[in-house]
VOBA-1610 file (N, C-alpha, C; in pm, whole numbers, padded with zeros to 5 digits, always signed):
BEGIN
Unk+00084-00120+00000Unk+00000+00000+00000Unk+00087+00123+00000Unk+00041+00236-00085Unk+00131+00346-00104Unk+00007+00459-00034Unk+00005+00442+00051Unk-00065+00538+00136Unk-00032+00678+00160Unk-00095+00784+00191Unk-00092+00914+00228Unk-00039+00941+00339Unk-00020+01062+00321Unk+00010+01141+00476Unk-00150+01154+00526Unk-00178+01121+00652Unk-00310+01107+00677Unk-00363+01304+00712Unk-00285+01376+00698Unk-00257+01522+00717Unk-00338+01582+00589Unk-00248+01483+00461Unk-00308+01534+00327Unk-00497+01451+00316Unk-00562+01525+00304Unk-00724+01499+00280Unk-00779+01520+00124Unk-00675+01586+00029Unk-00678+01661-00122Unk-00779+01556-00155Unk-00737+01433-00159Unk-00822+01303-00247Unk-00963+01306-00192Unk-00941+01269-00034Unk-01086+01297+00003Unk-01169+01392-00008Unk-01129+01488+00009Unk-01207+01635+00000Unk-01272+01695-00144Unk-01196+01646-00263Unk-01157+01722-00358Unk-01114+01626-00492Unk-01079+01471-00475Unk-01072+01430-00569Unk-01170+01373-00642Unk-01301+01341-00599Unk-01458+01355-00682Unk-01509+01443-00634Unk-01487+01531-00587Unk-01570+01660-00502Unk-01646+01683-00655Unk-01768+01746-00583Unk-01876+01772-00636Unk-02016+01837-00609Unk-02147+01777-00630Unk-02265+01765-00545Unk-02355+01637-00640Unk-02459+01680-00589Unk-02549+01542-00592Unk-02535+01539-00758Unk-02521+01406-00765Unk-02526+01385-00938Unk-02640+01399-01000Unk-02776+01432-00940Unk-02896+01497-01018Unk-02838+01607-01040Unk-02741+01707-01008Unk-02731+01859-01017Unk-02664+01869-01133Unk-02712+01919-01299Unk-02640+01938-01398Unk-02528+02018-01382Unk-02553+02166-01251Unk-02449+02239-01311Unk-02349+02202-01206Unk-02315+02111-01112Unk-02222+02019-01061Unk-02144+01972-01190Unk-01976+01981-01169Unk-01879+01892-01228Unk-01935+01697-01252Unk-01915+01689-01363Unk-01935+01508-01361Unk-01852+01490-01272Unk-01914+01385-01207Unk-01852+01301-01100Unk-01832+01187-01179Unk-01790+01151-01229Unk-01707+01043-01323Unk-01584+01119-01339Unk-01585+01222-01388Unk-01472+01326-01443Unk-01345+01340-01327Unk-01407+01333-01246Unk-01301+01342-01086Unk-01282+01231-01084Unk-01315+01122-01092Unk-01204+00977-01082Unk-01087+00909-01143Unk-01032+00839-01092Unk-00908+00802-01129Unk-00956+00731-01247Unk-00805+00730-01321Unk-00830+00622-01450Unk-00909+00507-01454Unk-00859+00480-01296Unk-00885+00322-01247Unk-00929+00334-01122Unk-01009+00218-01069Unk-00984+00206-00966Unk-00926+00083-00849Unk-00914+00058-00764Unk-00821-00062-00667Unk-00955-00114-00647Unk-01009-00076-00553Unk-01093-00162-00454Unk-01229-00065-00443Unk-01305-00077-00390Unk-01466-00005-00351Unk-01448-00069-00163Unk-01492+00023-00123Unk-01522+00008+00059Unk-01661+00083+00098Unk-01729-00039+00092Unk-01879+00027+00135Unk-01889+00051+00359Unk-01955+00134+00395Unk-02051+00130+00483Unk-02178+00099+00468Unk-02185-00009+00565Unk-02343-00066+00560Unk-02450-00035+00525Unk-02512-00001+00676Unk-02621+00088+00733Unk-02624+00225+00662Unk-02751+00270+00561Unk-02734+00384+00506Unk-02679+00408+00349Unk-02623+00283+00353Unk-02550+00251+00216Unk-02569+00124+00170Unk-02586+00047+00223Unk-02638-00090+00114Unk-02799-00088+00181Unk-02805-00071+00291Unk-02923-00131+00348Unk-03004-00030+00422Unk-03126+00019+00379Unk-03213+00155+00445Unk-03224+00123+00604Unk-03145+00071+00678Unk-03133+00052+00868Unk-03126+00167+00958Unk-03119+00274+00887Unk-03014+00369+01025Unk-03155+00409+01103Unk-03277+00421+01071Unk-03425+00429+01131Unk-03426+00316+01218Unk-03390+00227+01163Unk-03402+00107+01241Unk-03304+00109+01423Unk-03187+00158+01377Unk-03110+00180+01490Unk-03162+00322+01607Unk-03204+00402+01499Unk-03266+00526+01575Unk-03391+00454+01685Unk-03469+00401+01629Unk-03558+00346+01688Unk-03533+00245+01821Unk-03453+00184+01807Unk-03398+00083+01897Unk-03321+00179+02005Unk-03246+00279+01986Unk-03186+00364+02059Unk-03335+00429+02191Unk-03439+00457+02130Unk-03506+00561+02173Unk-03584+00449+02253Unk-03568+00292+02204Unk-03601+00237+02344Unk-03586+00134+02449Unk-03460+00196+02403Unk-03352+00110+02515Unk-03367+00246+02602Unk-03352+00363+02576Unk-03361+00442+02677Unk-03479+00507+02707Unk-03603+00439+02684Unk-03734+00489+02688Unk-03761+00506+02854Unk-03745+00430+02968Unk-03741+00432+03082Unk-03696+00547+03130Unk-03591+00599+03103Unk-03507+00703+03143Unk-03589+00902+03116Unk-03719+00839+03070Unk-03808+00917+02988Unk-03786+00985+02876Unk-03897+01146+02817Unk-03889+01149+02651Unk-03724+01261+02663Unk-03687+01378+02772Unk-03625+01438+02799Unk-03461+01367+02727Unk-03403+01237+02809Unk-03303+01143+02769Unk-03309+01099+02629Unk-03431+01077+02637Unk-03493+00965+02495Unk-03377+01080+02360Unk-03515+01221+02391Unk-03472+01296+02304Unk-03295+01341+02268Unk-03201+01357+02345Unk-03102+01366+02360Unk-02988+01228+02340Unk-03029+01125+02374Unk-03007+01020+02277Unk-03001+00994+02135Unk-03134+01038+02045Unk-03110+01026+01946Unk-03080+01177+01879Unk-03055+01269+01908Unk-02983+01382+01886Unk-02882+01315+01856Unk-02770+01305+01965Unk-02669+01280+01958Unk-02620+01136+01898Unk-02735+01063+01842Unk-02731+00932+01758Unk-02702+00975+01628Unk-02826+01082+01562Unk-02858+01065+01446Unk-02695+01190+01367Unk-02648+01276+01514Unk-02535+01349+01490Unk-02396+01302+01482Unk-02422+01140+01501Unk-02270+01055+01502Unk-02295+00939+01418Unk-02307+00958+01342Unk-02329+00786+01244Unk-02271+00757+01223Unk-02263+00588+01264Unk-02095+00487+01187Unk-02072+00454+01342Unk-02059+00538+01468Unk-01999+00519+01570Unk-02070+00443+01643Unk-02023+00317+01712Unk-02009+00213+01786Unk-02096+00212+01884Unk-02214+00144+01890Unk-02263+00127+01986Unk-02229+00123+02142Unk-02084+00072+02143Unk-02045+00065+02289Unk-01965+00212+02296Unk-01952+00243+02223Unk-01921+00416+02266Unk-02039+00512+02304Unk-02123+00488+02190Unk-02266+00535+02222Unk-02328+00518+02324Unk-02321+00375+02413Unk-02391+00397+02499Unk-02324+00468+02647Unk-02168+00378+02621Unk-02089+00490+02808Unk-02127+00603+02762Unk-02155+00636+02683Unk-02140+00810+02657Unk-02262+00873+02711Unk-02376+00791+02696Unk-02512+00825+02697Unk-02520+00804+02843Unk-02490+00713+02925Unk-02504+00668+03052Unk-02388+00759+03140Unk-02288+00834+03069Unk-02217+00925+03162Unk-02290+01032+03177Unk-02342+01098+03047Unk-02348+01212+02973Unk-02479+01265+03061Unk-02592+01209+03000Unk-02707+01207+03008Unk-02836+01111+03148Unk-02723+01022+03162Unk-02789+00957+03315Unk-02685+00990+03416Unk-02570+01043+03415Unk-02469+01037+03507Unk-02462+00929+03570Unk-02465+00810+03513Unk-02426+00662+03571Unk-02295+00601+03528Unk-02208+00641+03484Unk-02063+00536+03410Unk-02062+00415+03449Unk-02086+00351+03330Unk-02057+00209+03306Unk-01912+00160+03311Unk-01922-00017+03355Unk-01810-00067+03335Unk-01814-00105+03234Unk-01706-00177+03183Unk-01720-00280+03061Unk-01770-00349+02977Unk-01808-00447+03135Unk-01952-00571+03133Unk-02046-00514+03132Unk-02133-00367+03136Unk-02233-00273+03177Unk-02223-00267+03022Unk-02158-00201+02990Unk-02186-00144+02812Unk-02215-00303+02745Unk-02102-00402+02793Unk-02182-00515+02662Unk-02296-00536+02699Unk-02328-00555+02835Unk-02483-00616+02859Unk-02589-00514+02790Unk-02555-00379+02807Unk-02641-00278+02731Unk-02662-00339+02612Unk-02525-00359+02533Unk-02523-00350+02400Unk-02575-00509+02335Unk-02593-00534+02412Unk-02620-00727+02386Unk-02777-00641+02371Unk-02851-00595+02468Unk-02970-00562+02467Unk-03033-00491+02304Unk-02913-00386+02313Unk-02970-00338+02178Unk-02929-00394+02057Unk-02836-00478+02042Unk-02832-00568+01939Unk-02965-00671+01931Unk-02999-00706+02078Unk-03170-00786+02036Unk-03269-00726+01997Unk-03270-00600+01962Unk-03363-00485+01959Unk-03352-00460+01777Unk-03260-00489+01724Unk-03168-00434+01573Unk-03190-00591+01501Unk-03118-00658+01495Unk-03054-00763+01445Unk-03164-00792+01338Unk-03254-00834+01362Unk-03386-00919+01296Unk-03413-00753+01189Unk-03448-00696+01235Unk-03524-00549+01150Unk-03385-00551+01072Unk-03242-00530+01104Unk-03167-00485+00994Unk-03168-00613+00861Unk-03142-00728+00935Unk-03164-00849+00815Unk-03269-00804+00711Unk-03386-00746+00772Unk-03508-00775+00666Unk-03532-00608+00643Unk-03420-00513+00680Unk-03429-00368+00581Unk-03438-00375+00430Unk-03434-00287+00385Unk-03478-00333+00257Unk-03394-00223+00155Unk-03292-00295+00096Unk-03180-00195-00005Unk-03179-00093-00038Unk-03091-00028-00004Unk-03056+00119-00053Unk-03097+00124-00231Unk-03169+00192-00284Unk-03169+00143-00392Unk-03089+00148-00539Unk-03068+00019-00557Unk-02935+00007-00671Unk-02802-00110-00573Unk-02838-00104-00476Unk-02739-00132-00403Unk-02717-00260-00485Unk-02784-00380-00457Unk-02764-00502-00505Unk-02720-00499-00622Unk-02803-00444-00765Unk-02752-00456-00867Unk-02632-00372-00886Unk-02569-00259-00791Unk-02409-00245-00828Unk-02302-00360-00791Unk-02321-00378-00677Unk-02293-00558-00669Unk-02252-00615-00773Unk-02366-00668-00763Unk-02371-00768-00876Unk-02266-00746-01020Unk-02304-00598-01076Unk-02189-00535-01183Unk-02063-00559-01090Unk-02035-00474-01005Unk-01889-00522-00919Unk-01817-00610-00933Unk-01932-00724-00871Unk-01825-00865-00850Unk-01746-00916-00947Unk-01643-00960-00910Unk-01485-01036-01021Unk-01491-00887-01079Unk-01486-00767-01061Unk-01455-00671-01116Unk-01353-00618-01075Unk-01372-00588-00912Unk-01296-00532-00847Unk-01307-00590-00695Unk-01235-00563-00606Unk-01206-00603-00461Unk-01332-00510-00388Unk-01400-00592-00333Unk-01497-00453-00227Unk-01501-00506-00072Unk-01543-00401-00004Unk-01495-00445+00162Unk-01639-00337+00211Unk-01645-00399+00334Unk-01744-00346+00397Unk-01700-00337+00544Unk-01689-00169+00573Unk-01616-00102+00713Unk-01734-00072+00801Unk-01799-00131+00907Unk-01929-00082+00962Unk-01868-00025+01100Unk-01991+00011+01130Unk-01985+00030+01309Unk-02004-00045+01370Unk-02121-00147+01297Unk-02189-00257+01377Unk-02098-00411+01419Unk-02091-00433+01526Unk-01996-00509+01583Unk-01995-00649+01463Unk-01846-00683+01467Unk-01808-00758+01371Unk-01858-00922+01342Unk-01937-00908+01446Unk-02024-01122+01472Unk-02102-01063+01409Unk-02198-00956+01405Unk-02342-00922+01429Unk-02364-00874+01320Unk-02277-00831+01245Unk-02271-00783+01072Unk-02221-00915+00997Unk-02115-01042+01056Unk-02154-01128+00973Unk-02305-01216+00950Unk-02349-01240+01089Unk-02482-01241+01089Unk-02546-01197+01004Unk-02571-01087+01036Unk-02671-00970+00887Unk-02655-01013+00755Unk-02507-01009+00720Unk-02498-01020+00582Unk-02508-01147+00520Unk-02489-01260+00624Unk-02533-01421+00574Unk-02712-01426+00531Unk-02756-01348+00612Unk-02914-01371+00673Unk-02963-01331+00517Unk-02867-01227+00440Unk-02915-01099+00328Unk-02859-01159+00218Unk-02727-01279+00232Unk-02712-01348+00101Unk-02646-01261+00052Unk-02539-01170+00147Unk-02402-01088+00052Unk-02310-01112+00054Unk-02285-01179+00128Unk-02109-01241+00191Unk-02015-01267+00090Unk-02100-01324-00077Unk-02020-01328-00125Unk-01945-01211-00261Unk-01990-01098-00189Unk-01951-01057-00260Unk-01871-00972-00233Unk-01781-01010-00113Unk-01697-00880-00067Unk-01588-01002+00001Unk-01455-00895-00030Unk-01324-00962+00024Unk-01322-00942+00150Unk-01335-00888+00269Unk-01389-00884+00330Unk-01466-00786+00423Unk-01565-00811+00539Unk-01644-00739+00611Unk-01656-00726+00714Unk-01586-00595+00791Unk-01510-00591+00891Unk-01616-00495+01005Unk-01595-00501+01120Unk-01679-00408+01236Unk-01634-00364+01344Unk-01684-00326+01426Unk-01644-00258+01515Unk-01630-00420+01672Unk-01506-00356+01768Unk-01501-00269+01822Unk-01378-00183+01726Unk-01347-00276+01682Unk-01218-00149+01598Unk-01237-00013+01535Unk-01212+00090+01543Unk-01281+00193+01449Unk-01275+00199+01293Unk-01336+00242+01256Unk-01355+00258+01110Unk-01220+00282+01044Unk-01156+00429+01068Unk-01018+00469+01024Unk-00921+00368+01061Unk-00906+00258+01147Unk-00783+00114+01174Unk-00875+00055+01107Unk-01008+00005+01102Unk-01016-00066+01000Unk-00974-00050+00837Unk-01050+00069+00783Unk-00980+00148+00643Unk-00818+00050+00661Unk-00761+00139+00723Unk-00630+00129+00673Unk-00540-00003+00662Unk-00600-00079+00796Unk-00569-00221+00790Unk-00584-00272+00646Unk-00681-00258+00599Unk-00742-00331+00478Unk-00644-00296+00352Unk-00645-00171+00363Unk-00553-00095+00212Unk-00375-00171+00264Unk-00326-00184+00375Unk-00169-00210+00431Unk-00210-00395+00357Unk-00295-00458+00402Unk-00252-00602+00394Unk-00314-00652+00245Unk-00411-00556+00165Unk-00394-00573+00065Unk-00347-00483-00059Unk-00240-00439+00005Unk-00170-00390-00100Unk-00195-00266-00161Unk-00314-00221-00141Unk-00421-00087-00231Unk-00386+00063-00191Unk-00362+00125-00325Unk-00337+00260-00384Unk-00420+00306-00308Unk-00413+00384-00169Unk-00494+00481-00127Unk-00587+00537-00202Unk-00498+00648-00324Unk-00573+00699-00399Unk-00662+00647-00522Unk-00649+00535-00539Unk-00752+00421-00604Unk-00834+00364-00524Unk-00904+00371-00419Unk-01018+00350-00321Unk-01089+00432-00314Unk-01188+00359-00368Unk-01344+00463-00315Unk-01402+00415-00196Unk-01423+00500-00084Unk-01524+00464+00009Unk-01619+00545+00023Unk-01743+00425-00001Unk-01877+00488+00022Unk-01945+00547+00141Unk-01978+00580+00198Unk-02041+00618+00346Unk-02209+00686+00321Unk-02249+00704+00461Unk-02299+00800+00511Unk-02326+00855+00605Unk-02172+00867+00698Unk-02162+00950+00785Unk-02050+00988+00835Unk-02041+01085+00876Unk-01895+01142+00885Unk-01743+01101+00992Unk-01808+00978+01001Unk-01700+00890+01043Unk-01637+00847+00941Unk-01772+00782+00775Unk-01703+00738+00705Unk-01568+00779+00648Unk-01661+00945+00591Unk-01591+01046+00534Unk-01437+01055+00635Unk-01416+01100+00753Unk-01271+01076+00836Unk-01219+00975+00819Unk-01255+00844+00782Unk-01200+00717+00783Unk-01154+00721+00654Unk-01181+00768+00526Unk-01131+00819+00412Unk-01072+00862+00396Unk-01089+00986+00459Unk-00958+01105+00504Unk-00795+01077+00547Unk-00831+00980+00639Unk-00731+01000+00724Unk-00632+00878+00643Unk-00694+00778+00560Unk-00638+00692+00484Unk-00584+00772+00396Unk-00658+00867+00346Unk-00606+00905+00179Unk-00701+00836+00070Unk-00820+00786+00090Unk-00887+00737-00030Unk-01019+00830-00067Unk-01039+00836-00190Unk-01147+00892-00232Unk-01276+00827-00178Unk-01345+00954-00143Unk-01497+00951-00117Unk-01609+01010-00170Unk-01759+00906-00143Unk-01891+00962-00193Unk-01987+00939-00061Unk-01993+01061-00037Unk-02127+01009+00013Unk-02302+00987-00012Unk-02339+00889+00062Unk-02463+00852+00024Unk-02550+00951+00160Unk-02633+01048+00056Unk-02726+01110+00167Unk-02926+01119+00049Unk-02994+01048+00099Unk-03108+01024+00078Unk-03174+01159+00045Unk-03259+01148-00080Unk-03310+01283-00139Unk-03375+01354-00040Unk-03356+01469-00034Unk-03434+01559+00106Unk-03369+01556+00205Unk-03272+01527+00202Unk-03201+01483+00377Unk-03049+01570+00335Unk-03071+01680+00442Unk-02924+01745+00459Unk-02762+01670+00497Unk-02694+01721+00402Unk-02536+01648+00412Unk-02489+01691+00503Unk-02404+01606+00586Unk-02363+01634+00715Unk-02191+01630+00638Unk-02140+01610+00555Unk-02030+01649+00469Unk-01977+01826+00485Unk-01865+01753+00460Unk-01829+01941+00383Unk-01873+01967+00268Unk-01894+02113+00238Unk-01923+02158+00085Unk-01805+02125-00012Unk-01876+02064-00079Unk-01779+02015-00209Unk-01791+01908-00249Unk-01800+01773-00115Unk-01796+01652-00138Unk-01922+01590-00206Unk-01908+01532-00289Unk-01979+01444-00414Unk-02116+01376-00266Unk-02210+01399-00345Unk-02305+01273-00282Unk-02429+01252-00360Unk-02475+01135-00366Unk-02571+01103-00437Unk-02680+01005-00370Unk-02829+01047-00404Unk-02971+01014-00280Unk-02953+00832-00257Unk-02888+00775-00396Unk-02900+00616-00387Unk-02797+00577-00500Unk-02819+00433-00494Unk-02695+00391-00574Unk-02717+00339-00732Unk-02829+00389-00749Unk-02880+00335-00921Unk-02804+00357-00971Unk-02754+00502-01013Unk-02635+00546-01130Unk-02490+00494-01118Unk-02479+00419-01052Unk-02329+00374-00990Unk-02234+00321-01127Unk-02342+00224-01142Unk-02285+00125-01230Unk-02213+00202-01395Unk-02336+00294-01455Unk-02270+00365-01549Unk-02175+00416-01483Unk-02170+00528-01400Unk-02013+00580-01358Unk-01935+00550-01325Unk-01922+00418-01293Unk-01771+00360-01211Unk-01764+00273-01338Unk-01790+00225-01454Unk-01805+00159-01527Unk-01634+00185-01622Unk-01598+00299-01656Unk-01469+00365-01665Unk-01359+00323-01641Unk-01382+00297-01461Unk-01228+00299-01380Unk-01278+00181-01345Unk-01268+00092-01411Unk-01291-00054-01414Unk-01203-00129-01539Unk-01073-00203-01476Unk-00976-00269-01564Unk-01086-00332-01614Unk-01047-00384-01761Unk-01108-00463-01855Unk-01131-00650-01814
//
């Protein structure tokens, strides 16, 4: 891997920078990509699979007891951190907002809870749309990986349950963060920073991009404000994928 200075962001920020690819007088976002590309690195939730409602929901009642005051401030600070780890999410919520600090065993038992709350609803979410059929174009095309938040048993779970497994080298989760995951992946297989696209939609992704050196898009749903910087490329779903990445795709 010929990786970046994680200092330099040029690629991320600026090397498909753009706006939503409905916007004619936006730069083609094809036009900003490399000749080629290495690999594709999706985020899950939000990007293959319409879940992040699903997690909002589960959030608001695991802490429904705590009443609507907590409730509300929970998913504030949910729907303002996406990608990030449930077991961060919750010491945070239980310092923050209940003044209780958890131990260890306190956050998994939490988090065991709200994984029984998720698991079943994310299996049977229902695709970002386009998601599958870029896939499908993808596969034996190129290398793709999937960087979640969602703990690393519990996303292979998901993705067996959804019949994707095979289409990604591999699919990695948390507790590790996103940015050691990224980079792990690009060091042991070899991949051109700046020939990686990672998909996201949320600004963990986007930092986990960053801090690698690989180009990013984000996925933000029509009507729904970008939590991005101005500039960065994003598009409502993944239909058009396939014509545009179609390019930087060895023969």
């Amino acid at each position: 891997m010929h990786g970046r200075d994680p200092r330099n962001v040029t690629a991320c920020r600026h090397g498909i920078a753009g706006a939503d690819m409905n916007n004619s007088d936006a730069p083609r976002f094809a036009d900003r990509l490399p000749s080629f590309l290495d690999a594709i690195i999706f985020d899950f939730d939000g990007v293959l699979a319409e879940s992040v409602d699903v997690k909002t929901r589960a959030f608001a009642a695991l802490y429904q007891e705590a009443g609507p005051d907590v409730v509300g401030q929970v998913i504030a600070h949910h729907e303002a951190h996406g990608g990030v780890s449930r077991f961060d999410k919750i010491r945070h919520y239980h310092a923050a907002f209940l003044g209780t600090p958890l131990t260890d065993d306190e956050v998994t038992r939490w988090a065991d809870r709200f994984g029984g709350l998720v698991e079943d609803a994310v299996a049977q979410a229902p695709e970002v749309p386009g998601a599958g059929a870029l896939l499908a174009f993808l596969k034996d095309r190129l290398p793709l990986f999937i960087v979640s938040g969602t703990p690393e048993i519990e996303l292979l779970r998901i993705l067996q349950r959804r019949n994707m497994t095979s289409f990604f080298a591999e699919m990695r989760g948390s507790p590790a963060k996103k940015a050691a995951l990224t980079a792990d992946i690009l060091v042991r297989h070899q991949l051109e920073a700046g020939r990686v696209l990672f998909i996201g939609d949320a600004t963990t992704d986007f930092e986990a991009a960053c801090q690698a050196g690989c180009l990013f898009l984000g996925r933000v749903p029509a009507g729904a404000s970008s939590p991005f910087p101005a500039g960065v490329a994003v598009v409502p779903d993944l239909v058009a994928l396939p014509g545009v990445l179609k390019p930087c795709l060895k023969p």
